[in-house]
N, C-alpha and C positions, 0 to 999 in steps of 0.2 A: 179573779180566778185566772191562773194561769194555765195551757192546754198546751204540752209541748212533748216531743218523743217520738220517738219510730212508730207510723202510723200508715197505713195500704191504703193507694192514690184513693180511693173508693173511700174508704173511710175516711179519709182525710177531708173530703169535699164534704160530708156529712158532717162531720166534726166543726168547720168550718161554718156550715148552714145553724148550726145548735149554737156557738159561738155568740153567731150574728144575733139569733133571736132570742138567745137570753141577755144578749147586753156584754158578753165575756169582751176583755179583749186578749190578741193572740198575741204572744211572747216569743221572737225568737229562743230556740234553746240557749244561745251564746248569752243573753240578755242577763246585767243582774238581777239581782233579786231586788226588788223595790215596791216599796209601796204606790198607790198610783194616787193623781191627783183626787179632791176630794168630787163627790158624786155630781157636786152642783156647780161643776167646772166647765165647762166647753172651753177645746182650741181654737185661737181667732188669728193665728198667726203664728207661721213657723219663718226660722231666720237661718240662712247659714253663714257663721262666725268664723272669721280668718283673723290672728292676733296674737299676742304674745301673752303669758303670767310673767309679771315682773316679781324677780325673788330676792332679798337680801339674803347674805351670808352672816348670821348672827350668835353671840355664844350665849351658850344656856346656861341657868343658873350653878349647873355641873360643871360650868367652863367647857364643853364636848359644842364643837360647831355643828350646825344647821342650817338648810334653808328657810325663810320664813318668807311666805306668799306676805309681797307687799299690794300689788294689786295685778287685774287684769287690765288690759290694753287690746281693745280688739272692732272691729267693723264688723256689723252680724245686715245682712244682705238676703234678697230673693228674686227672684227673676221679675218682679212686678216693679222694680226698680225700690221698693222699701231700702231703706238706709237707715243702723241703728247703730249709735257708740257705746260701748259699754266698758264701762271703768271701776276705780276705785267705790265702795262703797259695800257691795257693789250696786252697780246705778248702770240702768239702760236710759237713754235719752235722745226722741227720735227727731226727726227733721223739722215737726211741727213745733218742738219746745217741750214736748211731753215729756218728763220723766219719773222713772220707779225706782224706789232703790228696795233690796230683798234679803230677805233673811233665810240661812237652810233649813229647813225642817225635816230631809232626808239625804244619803249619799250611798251611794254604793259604787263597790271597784267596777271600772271598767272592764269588759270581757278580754283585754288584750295588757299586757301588759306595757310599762311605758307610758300610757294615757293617764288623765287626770279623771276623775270622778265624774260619774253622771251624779247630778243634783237635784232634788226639787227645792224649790223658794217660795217664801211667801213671800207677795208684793205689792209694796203700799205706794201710791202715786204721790206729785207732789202737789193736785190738786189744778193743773192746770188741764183746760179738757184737750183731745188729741189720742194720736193714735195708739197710747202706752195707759192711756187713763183706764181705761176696761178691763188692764192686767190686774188679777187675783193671784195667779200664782204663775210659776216661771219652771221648767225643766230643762237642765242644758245635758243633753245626749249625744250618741255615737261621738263621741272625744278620739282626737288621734292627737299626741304630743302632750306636750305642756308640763313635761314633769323635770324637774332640777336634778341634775345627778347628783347625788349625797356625797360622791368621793369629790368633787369639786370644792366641798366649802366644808376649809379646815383652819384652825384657830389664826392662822396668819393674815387670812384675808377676810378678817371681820370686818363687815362694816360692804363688801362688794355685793355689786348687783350684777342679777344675770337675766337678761329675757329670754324665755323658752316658748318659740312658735308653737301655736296649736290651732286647731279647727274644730268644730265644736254645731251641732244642730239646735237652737233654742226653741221652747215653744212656749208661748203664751197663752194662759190660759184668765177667764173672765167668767163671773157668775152666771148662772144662767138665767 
């Protein structure tokens, strides 16, 4: 359930209280629209990601150039000193050997324009235990950057790469 809108400090603190005790959670206005992880999710781990998307410049079967996401490249981090690399696949892999690699199950635009997609993932381990093995599904949110400019890759430069910084919030989620 989503609870968002012009609402009087008073009510608002009420709103809030009802929220809490029915389980709601509260959605910035700016927030997309998305569905939410599934009920029997708990977060066990939030990361924040500094990185690039690596893009080829490629032609389509129209011969009309594009970018195509060849992969990410990025350090997802927390003040608890965690350390996580996340790559091609896509595949997180943490310090202990643990690694997930994930599939999308949902996407929506970011609230600003220029940013890449908030996500959710489904995510399968590789079976070694550590601190990635618990992940069941994966959201990467508030995104700033990472989008290729479309007037950059035109028929001549097929075949180039571009990396586009971004930053990006992950969270991990694990059955309960």
């Amino acid at each position: 359930m989503m609870l968002v809108g012009c609402v009087r400090p008073m009510n608002r603190a009420l709103l809030f209280l009802a929220a809490v005790l029915c389980g709601c959670q509260l959605v910035p206005p700016d927030a997309p629209q998305r569905s939410l992880p599934p009920i029997n999710a708990n977060p066990y781990l939030t990361l924040e990601a500094s990185g690039v998307q690596v893009y080829r410049c490629d032609l389509g079967a129209d011969h009309v150039a594009g970018w195509q996401l060849v992969r990410p490249s990025a350090k997802l981090t927390n003040a608890q000193g965690v350390s996580v690399l996340h790559g091609a696949g896509p595949s997180w892999t943490a310090q202990d050997g643990s690694k997930v690699t994930a599939k999308v199950i949902d996407s929506a635009p970011s609230p600003a324009a220029g940013n890449i997609a908030w996500l959710q993932l489904v995510a399968s381990n590789d079976g070694q235990a550590g601190l990635l093995s618990r992940a069941t599904y994966i959201e990467r949110v508030n995104t700033r950057g990472g989008v290729a400019n479309p007037a950059a890759c035109v028929a001549s430069q097929a075949g180039q790469m571009l990396e586009v910084p971004y930053t990006a919030t992950y969270v991990f989620y694990s059955s309960k």
